[in-house]
VEXZA-656106 format. One record per residue (C-alpha): x, y, z. Coordinates in steps of 0.5 Angstrom, whole numbers, padded with zeros to 4 digits, always signed. Layout:
BEGIN
XYZ
...
//
This chain:
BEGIN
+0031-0073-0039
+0035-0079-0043
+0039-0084-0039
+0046-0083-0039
+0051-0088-0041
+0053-0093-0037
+0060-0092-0034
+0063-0099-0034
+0061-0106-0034
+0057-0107-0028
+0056-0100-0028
+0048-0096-0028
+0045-0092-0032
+0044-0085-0028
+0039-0079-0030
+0043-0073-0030
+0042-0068-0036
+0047-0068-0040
+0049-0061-0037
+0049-0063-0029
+0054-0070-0032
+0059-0067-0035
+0060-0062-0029
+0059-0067-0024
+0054-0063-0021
+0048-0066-0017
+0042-0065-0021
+0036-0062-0020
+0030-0066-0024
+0024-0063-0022
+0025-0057-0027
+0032-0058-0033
+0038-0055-0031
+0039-0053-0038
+0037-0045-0038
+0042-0045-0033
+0050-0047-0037
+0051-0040-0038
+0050-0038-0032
+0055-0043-0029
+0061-0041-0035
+0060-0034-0032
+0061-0035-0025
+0067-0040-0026
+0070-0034-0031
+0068-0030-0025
+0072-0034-0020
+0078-0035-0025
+0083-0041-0024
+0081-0043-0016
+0080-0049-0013
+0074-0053-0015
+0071-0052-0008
+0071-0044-0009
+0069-0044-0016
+0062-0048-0014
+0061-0043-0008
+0057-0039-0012
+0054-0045-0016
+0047-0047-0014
+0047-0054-0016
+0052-0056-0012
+0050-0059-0006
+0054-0056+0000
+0055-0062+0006
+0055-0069+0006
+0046-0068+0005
+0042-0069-0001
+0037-0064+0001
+0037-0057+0001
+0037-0053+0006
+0036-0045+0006
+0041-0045+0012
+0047-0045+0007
+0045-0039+0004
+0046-0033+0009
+0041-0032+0013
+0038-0026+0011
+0037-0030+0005
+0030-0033+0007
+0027-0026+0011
+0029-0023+0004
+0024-0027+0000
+0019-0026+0006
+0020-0018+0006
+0020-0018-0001
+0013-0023-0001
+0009-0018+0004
+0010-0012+0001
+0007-0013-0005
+0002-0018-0002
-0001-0011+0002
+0002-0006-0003
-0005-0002-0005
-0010-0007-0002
-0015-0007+0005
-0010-0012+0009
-0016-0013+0012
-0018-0017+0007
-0019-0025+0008
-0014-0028+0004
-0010-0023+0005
-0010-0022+0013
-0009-0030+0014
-0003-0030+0008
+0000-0024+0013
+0000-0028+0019
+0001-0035+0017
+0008-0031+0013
+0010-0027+0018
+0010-0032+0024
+0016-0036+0026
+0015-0043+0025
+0020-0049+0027
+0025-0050+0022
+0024-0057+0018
+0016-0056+0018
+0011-0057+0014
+0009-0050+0014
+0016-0047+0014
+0018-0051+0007
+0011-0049+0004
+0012-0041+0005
+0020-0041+0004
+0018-0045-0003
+0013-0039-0005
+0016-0033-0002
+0023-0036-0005
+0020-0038-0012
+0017-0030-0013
+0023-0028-0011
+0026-0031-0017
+0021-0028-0021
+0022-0021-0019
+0030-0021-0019
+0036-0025-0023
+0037-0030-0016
+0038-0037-0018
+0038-0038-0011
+0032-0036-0010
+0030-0039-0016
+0033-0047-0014
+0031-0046-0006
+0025-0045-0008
+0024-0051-0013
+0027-0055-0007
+0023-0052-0002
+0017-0054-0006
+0019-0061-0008
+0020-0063-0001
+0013-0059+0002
+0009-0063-0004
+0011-0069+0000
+0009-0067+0006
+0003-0064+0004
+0000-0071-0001
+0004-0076+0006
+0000-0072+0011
-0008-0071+0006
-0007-0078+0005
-0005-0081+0011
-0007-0076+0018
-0012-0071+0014
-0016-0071+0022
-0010-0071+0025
-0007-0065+0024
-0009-0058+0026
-0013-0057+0019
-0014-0049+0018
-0005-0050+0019
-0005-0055+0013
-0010-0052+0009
-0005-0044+0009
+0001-0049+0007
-0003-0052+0001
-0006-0045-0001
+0002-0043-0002
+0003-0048-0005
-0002-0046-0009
+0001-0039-0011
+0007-0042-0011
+0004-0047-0018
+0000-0039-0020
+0008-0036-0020
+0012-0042-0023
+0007-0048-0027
+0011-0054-0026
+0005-0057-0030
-0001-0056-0034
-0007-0054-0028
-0003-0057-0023
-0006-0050-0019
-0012-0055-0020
-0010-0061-0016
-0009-0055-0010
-0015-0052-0010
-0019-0060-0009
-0015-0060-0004
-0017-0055+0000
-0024-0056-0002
-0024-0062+0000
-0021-0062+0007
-0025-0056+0008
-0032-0059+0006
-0030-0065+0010
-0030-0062+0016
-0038-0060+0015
-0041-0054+0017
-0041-0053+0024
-0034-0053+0024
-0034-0047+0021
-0039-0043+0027
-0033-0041+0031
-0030-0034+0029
-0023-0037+0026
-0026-0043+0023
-0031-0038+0020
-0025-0033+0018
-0022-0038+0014
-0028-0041+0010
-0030-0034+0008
-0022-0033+0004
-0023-0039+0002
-0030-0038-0002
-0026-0036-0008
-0022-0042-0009
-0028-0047-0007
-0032-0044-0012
-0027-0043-0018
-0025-0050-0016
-0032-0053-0018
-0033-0049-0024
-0027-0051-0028
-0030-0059-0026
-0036-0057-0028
-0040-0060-0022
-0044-0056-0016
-0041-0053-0011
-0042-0055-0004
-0042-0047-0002
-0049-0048-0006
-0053-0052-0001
-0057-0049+0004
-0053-0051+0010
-0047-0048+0008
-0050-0041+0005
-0053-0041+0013
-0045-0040+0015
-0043-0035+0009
-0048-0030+0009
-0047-0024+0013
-0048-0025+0020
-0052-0020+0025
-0049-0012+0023
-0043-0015+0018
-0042-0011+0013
-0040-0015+0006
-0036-0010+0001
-0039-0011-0007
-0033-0018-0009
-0035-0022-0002
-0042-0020-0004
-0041-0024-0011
-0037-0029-0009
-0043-0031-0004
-0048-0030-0011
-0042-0035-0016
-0043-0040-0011
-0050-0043-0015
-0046-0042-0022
-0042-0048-0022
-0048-0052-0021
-0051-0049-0027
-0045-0050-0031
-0047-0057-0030
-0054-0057-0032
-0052-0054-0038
-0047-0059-0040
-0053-0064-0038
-0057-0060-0042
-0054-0060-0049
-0052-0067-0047
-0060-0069-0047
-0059-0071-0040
-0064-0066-0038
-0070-0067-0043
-0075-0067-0038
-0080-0062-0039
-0081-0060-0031
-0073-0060-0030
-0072-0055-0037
-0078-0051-0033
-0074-0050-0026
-0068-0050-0029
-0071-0044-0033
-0072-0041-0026
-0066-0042-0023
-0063-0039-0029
-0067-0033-0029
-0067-0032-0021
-0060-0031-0022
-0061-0027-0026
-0065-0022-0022
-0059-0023-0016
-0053-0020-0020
-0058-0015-0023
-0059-0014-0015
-0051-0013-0014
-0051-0009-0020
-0056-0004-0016
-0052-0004-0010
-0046-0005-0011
-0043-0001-0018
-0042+0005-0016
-0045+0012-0020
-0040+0014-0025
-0043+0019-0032
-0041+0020-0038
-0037+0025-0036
-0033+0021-0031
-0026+0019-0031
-0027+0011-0031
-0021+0010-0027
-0024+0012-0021
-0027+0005-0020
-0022+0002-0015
-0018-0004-0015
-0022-0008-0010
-0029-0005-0014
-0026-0007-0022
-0025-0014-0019
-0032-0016-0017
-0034-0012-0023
-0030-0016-0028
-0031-0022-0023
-0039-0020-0024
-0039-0020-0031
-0035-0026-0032
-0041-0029-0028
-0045-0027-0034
-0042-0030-0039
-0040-0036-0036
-0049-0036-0037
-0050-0034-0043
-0050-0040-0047
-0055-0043-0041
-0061-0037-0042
-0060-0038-0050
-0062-0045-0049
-0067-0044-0045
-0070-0038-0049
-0069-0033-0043
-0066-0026-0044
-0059-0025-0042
-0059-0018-0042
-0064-0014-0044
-0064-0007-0043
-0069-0006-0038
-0065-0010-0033
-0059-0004-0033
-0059+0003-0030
-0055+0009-0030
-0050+0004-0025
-0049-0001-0031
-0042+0000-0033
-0040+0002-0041
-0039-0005-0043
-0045-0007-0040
-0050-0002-0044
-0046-0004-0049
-0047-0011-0050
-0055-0009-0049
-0055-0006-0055
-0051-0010-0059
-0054-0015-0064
-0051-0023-0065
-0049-0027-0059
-0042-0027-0061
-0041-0020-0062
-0045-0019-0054
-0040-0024-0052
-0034-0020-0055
-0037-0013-0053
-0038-0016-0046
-0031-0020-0046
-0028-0012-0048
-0031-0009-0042
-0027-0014-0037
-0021-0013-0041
-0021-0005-0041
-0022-0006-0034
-0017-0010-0032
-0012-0005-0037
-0014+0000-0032
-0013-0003-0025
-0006-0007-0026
-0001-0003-0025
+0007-0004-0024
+0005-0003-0016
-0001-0007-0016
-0001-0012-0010
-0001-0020-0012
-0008-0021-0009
-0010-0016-0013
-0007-0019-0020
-0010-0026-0018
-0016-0024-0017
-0017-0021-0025
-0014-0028-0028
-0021-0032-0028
-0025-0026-0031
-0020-0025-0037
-0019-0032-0038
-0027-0033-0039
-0026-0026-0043
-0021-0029-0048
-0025-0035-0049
-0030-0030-0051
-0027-0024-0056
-0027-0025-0062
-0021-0028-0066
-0016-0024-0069
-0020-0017-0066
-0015-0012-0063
-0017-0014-0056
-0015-0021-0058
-0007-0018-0058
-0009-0013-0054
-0012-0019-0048
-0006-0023-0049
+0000-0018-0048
-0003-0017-0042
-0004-0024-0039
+0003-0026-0042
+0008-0020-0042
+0004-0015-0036
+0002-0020-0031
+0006-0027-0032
+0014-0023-0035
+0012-0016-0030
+0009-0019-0024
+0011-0026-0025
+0005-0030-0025
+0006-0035-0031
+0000-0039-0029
-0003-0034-0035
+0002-0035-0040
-0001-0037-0046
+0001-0043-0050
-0001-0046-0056
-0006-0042-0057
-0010-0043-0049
-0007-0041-0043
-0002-0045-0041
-0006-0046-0033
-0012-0049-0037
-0010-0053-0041
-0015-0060-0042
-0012-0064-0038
-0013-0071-0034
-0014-0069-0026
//
């Protein structure tokens, strides 16, 4: 945004855009207010030749009293329930509400919270924010990035200055909407990933036995999937990894995990091979006794998805109609296969096989026996990369819920790294991430830009 010119001698520079100094409007920075013109000339030729106050009364970059804030009171006040009704509803929409995220997300959202609060402005941010998505509200739209500009504040003053002061498990949920908030609108490149550390940190500051009570432990189980994602894109260990956490993650007594909490308690020692992959085409790991228990590391893990694969991909024949994977089980297939790929280049490094034919039962997915019959690294990974896509075409749908379409943007992003190059899938992958789950559901975190999704671009953290 250009400085504007001075007004007269003596006078300051200000940093509206050109659109919000030439109406003398207040202007909001964080995003321009440029897209926004015509619609402003079609609500004044709406409001005809009225007086300035009533032909700003439908504008929503004008701020309303004497406050330089936003506030959602000066909307009618049905305006914040709406967002949320509109949220929840697709939040539970064919998903187990039972489900971790999903339940905390629930009651965090549903709950009444005191007005002006942390938590309030990060739930008005995110509800209102997908609200704006999925209908043409520029109220929304602008109470959204308002709630947002003022939750982030608070969330950096209180991570910064008070982070044992405050209820954690209340500040981690205000983060986490923020976090949906940056999968729905990207103000930047990775800013998603900047909450992700977040919430990692503040949970691993608190230290295993904190996570020993029933609520604590409910909030660490949702979060896995955050904590895991957040070291693998940093390519260092997970702490989900060491043994006195896996103590509190693994299933207690009769618990009973469904097939996507199983492999995300399986992904937790992923980043930490990432890492000694890096290291190991770096040549950091030359030592012959590091290779050999990387090698072991490598192939136990191996072993532990072909263990989930027996377990938990249910029995379809050749005559079945492929659909009949549910929503819940097409994720953690993706999810799994995803975690394949990301080992691949490992086990080709260190000469172990990545996917013999001997490893696969009639459980195995199409791709998979594919993939296992197919020659040429590159074409395996394209075949197994197709899988994941063929699966995600299936399962998103106009009605799929929202968790329900995040838990696919990791697994079709390492997908798209690894098909090949002006192949059907490729197009056929980046409508998908661009038209169907950023323009129809409004997740624009997996738009494409420049050639790589926009959310992953390289970037400085």
């Amino acid at each position: 945004m250009e400085l504007g010119p001075l007004r007269q001698a003596g006078g300051r520079r200000t940093r509206k855009c050109d659109t919000c100094r030439e109406r003398k409007v207040k202007c909001v920075v964080i995003i321009s207010c440029q897209p926004r013109r015509g619609h402003s000339r079609q609500l004044a030729d709406m409001k005809g030749s009225g007086t300035p106050q009533e032909r700003n009364s439908c504008n929503p970059l004008v701020p309303v009293g004497p406050h330089t804030e936003f506030s959602i009171h000066r909307f009618p006040i049905d305006w914040a329930a709406n967002f949320k009704e509109h949220f929840l509803l697709r939040l539970c929409s064919n998903m187990c509400s039972s489900q971790g995220m999903i339940r905390l997300l629930s009651g965090i959202i549903d709950k009444d919270v005191p007005d002006g609060s942390l938590q309030h402005s990060c739930i008005n941010a995110l509800t209102a924010g997908y609200y704006s998505t999925r209908a043409s509200g520029y109220h929304a739209r602008d109470e959204g990035i308002c709630s947002y500009s003022k939750a982030l504040r608070g969330v950096r003053y209180a991570v910064a200055l008070h982070p044992r002061q405050l209820e954690t498990s209340t500040l981690i949920m205000s983060i986490m909407c923020l976090c949906l908030y940056e999968n729905i609108l990207v103000t930047e490149p990775r800013s998603w990933a900047q909450h992700y550390v977040a919430i990692s940190h503040l949970i691993e500051m608190q230290g295993p036995d904190h996570y020993q009570t029933r609520r604590n432990r409910d909030i660490l189980m949702a979060f896995r999937y955050t904590i895991i994602v957040c070291a693998g894109t940093h390519r260092h260990p997970c702490f989900l990894a060491e043994e006195r956490w896996k103590a509190v993650i693994k299933p207690l007594g009769a618990e009973q995990y469904d097939e996507f909490d199983s492999v995300l308690n399986i992904a937790v020692d992923i980043p930490g091979l990432l890492c000694d992959l890096d290291a190991l085409k770096v040549g950091v790991l030359s030592d012959e006794v590091e290779r050999h228990t990387l090698a072991l590391r490598t192939e136990e893990m191996l072993r532990t998805l072909q263990g989930w694969r027996e377990a938990s991909i249910p029995f379809v024949s050749a005559n079945d109609n492929p659909q009949t994977y549910s929503l819940q089980t097409a994720a953690a297939i993706t999810f799994h296969h995803m975690l394949l790929l990301l080992v691949e280049e490992l086990c080709y490094l260190l000469g172990i096989p990545w996917l013999p034919p001997a490893s696969l039962s009639s459980r195995a997915t199409p791709g998979l026996i594919s993939a296992s019959a197919t020659s040429g690294r590159k074409e395996r990974r394209h075949v197994l990369g197709s899988e994941i896509l063929r699966l995600a075409k299936l399962s998103i749908r106009s009605d799929t819920a929202i968790y329900g379409v995040l838990t696919f943007i990791m697994s079709l992003h390492v997908a798209h790294d690894n098909l090949i190059q002006a192949s059907p899938e490729m197009a056929a992958i980046e409508h998908l991430m661009n038209t169907v789950i950023a323009e129809q559901h409004g997740f624009y975190m997996a738009q494409q830009h420049s050639g790589m999704y926009k959310a992953f671009e390289d970037v400085s953290l």
